[in-house]
N, C-alpha and C positions, 0 to 999 in steps of 0.2 A: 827231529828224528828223521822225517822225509831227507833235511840237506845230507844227514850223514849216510844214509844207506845209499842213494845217488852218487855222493863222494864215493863210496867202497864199490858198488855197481860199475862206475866208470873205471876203475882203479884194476878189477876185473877185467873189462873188457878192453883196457888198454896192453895190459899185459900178457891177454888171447889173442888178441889181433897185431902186437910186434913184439917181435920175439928180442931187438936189441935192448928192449925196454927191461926184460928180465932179468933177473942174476945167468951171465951165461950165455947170455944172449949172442948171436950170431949178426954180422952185416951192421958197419958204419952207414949207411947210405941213407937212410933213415925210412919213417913208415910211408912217407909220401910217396919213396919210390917203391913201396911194395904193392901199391894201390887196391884194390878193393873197395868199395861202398859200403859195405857192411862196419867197417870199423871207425872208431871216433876219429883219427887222423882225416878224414872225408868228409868233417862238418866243421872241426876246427883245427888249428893247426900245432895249438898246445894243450891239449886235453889234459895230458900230465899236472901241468899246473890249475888248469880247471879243476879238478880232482880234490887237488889241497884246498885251492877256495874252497870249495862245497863241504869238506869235511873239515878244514877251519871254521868257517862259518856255523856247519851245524853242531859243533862240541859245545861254543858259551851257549849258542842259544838253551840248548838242551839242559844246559848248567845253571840257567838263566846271570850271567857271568857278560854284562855290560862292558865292563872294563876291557874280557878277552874277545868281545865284539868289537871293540872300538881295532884293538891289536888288528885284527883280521884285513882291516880298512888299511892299515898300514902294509901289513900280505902283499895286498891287493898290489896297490900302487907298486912296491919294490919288484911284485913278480912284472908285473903290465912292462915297466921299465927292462927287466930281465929280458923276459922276452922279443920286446923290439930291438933290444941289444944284439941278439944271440941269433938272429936271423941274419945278420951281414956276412958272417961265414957260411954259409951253406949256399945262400948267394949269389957268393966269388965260387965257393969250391964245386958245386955240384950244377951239375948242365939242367936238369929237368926243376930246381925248388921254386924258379921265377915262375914255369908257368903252375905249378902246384901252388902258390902262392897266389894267383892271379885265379883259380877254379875255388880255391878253397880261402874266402875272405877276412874270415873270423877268426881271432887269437885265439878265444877262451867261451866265448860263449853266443851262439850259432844266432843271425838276426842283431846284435849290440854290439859286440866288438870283437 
C-alpha cells in the first residue's frame, strides 16, 4: 500500500510542478527547463516513469499477485530502456538538457539509477 500511495503522491506532484505533463499543458521545453528544487524533475529526471514503477509494483504486491510482480520487472527494464532512448532528442534539440542531465544524475530513482 506504502508503494501505491507514493506512486499516486509522485503522480500529484508531477503534475503540480509541470504543467506540459498535464492535459492541456503549456511549453514543449520541458520541466528541466522550468527549474525549481522543490519539484521531482530536480532529483530525477523521469519521475513520470518512476511513478508507474511504484504504482506497478505496489498493485500485485497489495494483491499479493506474484506473477503481476514478476510483469512489473519486465516494466522495469522496457521503461529503463525507454528512457535512455528518449534522452538523445532533447540532447540534439534543446541547449540547456546536457547540463540538466549532468546536475541531475538519476533516471528513476535518486542515489541507484
Amino acid at each position: 500500500m506504502v508503494l501505491l500511495c507514493l506512486g499516486i503522491w509522485l503522480s500529484w506532484r508531477v503534475l503540480k510542478g509541470y504543467s506540459y505533463a498535464a492535459p492541456g499543458g503549456e511549453g514543449a521545453d520541458g520541466a528541466w527547463a522550468q527549474g525549481g528544487d522543490h519539484r521531482p524533475y530536480a532529483y530525477v529526471r523521469h519521475p513520470t516513469y518512476a511513478r508507474v514503477i511504484l504504482i506497478g509494483a505496489g498493485v500485485p504486491l497489495l494483491l499479493g499477485s506474484w506473477w503481476g510482480l514478476l510483469a512489473v520487472l519486465f516494466l522495469m527494464v522496457g521503461l529503463a530502456f525507454r528512457a535512455v532512448m528518449e534522452e538523445h532528442m532533447p540532447m540534439a534539440e534543446f541547449e540547456g538538457y546536457a547540463d540538466y542531465a549532468k546536475r541531475v544524475r538519476y533516471h528513476f530513482v535518486p542515489l541507484l539509477w
